[in-house]
N, C-alpha and C positions, 0 to 999 in steps of 0.2 A: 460278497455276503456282509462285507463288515465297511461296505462305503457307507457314505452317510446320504440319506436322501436330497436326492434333487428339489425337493420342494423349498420354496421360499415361501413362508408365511408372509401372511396380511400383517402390516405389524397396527396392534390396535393396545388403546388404554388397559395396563392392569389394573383390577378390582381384585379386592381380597373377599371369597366365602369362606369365614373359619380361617381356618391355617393353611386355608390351599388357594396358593394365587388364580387368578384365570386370565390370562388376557399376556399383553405383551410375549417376552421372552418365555414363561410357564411352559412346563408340556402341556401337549392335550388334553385335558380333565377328562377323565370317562365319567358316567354317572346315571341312574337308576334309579327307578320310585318305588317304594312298596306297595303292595296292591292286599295287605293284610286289612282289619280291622282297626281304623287307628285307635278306637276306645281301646283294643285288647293290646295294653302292655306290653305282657309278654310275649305275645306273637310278632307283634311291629319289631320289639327289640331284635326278639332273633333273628328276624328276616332282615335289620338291619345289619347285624354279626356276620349273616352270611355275607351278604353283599359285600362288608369291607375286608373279609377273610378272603375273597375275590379280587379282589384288588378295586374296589368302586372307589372315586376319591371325592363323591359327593353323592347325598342322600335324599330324595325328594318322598315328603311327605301329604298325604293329600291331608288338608284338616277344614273338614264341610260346615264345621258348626261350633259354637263356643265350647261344648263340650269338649272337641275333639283338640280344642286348644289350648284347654287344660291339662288334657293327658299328653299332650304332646311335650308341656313342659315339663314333667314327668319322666318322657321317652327323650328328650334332649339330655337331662343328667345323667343317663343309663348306657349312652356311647360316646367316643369317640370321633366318629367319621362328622363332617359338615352335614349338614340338616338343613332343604329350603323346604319352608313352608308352601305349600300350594292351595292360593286361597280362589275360591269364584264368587262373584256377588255381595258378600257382605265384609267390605271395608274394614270393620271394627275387629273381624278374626286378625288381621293383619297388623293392626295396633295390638291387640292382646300377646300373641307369638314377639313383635318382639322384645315386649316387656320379658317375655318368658326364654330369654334367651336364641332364636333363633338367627341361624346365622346367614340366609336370603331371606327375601319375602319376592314369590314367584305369581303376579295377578294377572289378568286379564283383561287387557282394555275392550274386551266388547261385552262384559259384564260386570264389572267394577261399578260403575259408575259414574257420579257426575263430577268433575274438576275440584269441585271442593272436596270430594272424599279423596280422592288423588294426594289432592293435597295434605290432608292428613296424612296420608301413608307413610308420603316424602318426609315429612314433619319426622315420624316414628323411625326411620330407616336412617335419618340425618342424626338423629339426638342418639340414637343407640349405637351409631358407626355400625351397620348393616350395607348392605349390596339389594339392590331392586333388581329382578327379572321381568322384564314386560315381554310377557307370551302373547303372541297372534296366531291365530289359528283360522287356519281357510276356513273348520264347522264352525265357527262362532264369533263369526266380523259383527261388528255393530252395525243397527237395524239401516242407518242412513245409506253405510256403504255398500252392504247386500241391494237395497234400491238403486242404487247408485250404478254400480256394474253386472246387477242385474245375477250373478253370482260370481264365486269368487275366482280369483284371477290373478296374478302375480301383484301388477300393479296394485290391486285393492289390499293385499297383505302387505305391501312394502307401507302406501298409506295410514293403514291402520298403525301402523309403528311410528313412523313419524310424525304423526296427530302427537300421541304420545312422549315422543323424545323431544319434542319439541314443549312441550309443556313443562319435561324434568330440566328441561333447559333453562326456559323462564327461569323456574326454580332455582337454578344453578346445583343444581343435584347434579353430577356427573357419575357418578359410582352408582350404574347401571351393566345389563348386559341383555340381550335382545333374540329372541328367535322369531322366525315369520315359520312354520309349521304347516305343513299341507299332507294329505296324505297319497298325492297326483306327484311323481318323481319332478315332472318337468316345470312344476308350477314353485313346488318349494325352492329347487336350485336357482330359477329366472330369479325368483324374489331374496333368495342372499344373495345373489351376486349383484342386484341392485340395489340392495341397503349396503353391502360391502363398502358401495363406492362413494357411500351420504356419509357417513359415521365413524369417527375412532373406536367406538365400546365396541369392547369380545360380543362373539355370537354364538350363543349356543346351539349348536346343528340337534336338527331330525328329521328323519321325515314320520309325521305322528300316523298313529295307526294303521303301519306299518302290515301287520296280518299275524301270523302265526312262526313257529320259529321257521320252518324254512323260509316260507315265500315272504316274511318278513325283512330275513335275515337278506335273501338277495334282494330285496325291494331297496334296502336301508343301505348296503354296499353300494349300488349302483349312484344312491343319490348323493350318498355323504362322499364315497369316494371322489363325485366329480366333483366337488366341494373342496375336500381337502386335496386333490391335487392341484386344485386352484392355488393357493394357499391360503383361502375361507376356513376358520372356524376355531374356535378358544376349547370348546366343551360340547362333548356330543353325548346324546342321549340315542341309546337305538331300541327305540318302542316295540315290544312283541309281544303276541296275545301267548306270551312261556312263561314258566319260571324267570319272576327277576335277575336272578345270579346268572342265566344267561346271555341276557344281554348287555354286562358287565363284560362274559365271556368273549362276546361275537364282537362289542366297541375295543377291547382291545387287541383281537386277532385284525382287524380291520386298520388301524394303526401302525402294530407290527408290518402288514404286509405293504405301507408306505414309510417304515423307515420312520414314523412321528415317535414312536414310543417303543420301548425294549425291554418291558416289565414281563416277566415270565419265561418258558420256554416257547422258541419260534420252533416248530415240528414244520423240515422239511420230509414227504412222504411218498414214494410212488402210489398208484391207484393199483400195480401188481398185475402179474401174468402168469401164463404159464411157466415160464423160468424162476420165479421166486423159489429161493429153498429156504425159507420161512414164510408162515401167516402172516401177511406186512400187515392185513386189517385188522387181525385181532392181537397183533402187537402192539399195534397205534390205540386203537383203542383203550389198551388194559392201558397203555405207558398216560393219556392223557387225562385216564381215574385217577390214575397213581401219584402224578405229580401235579394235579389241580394248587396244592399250597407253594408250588415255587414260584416266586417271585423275582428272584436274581436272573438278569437277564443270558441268557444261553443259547445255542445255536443247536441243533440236534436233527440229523440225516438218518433214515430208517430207509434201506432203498435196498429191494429184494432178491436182486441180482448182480454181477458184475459188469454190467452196461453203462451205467452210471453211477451206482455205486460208488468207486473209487472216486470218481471227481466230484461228486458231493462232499465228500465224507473229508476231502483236504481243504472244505470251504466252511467246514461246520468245528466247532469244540467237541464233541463228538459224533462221529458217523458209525454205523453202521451197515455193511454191505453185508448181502448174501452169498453164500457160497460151499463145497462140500468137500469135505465132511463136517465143516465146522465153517461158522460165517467171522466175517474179520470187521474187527473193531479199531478204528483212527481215531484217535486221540491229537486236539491241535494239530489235523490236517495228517496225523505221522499212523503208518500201523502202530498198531500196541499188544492186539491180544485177538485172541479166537474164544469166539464163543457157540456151544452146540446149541441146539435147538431145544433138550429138554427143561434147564433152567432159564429161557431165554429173557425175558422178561425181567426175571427178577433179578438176572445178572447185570443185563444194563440199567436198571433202577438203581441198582447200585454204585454202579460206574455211573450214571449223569449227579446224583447227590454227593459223589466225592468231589465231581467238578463246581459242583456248585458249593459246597465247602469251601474248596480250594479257591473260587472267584470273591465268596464274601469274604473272608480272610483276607484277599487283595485290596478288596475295597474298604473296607476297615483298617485297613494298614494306611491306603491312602489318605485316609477321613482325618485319623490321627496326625499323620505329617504335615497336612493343611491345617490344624489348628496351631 
């Protein structure tokens, strides 16, 4: 439970958005766009709130028109978390943000532009000390290359990027980062793992338009995991036609269960039987409403029965086994306590936030001794 993952990262150039590294040594950025009204303020902000009260460690906003460039300056003073603008087609939103303080600028080479607007961009992105995002996306290659291969195709998205990176080259712009995007599993994975092997700049993973929160969610694991098991990827976005905050949710359970990131609680859980002598579903359930704000990372076994049970629960900080008349509680691997079935819940609510107490405490003790 507490080895460190097998995986070997890609090791690629860091770029800074805001105050959160991406690239090199960094953990995995997770990260999220709001799908609010960007005019409406108030709404963008607090869906912004959410998202970073989830742990997002970047903020993607769409902004379609100068207006929305405006307000956005507006919505950049009003949080916290890193903000990339996501601009289509008109070049000059993209100089306006980042006068206005924005801390990427995320465009698209099959609508952007001609080379001279490009070039402006660069221009605005170099003088302001910003990070560039060149998004490619299998719906919206440029008109040549959809003629070209006739539709789109791994090859044609790794092109379409290196048209590009190849131009921020010229430039000498390097403080970039890159996704090739498709919403076909096998077409986005062919195409990072063959820019993987062109380029030093972080990659930001997805596979875009992904579906809905299930069939999304397994669409998005299946691609980005073989991805990150590769060691491909700086920053992942996992596109679902849900609520934003959950795929904040779903990019960092996806993580955890490779060992890249440890932010939260990891809930080991059986699926339950007829031997369970508790609700293991609507234990897990109520416990994953309950503790959505921890952040400290924790281990936590919920297992229904004594079959495995017990050898969970000495691999977790805390486990939980069932059992009768009262089910039993290990603490760091050890028994500790029994607990019945009527306060069940809120008893170990109780018991994982004192652990979690008890870890940030340790880690704040460490923080200190290292200054």
């Amino acid at each position: 439970m507490h080895a460190p993952s097998p995986i070997k990262r890609r090791h690629s150039r860091q770029i800074q958005v805001g105050n959160v590294a991406v690239g090199g040594d960094a953990p995995i950025a997770v990260q999220s766009m709001t799908n609010t009204n960007t005019l409406d303020v108030a709404a963008t902000v607090a869906q912004i709130q959410q998202l970073e009260k989830a742990g997002a460690d970047i903020v993607r906003v769409s902004v379609p028109d100068m207006d929305a460039a405006e307000t956005f300056g507006q919505i950049k003073k009003l949080v916290n978390v890193p903000l990339v603008a996501d601009i289509h087609f008109d070049y000059k939103i993209a100089l306006r943000v980042a006068e206005l303080g924005v801390d990427c600028l995320r465009i698209n080479p099959g609508n952007i532009g001609r080379e001279d607007r490009v070039r402006a961009v660069v221009s605005a992105a170099r003088n302001h000390g910003i990070p560039i995002r060149i998004g490619v996306n299998a719906g919206s290659l440029e008109k040549d290359l959809q003629k070209k291969y006739g539709e789109p195709t791994p090859a044609a998205l790794v092109e379409s990027a290196m048209r590009h990176i190849d131009y921020l080259d010229r430039l000498d712009f390097p403080d970039f980062k890159v996704s090739v995007k498709a919403s076909d599993v096998f077409m986005a994975v062919a195409a990072y793992r063959d820019l993987a092997a062109r380029i030093e700049q972080p990659l930001h993973l997805g596979i875009t338009e992904a579906g809905g929160l299930r069939s999304g969610t397994v669409k998005s694991s299946i691609g980005l995991g073989m991805l990150l098991m590769d060691g491909i990827g700086d920053t992942i976005r996992v596109s679902l036609a849900a609520d934003p905050v959950e795929e904040i949710k779903v990019g960092f359970d996806m993580l955890r269960s490779l060992k890249l990131r440890s932010k939260g609680i990891n809930f080991i859980a059986c699926p339950s039987c007829s031997r369970q002598n508790f609700d293991v579903i609507s234990t897990m359930n109520q416990l994953e409403e309950r503790l959505e704000d921890v952040m400290t990372p924790l281990n936590v076994s919920v297992i229904g029965c004594v079959v495995n049970g017990p050898g969970e629960a000495k691999e977790t900080d805390i486990g939980l086994t069932g059992g009768s008349p009262a089910n039993l509680v290990y603490i760091d691997g050890k028994p500790a306590s029994k607990l019945r079935n009527d306060h069940l819940v809120d008893d170990l609510e109780q018991l994982i936030r004192e652990k979690v107490r008890e870890k940030q405490q340790q880690q704040d003790a460490m923080i200190a001794r290292s200054v």
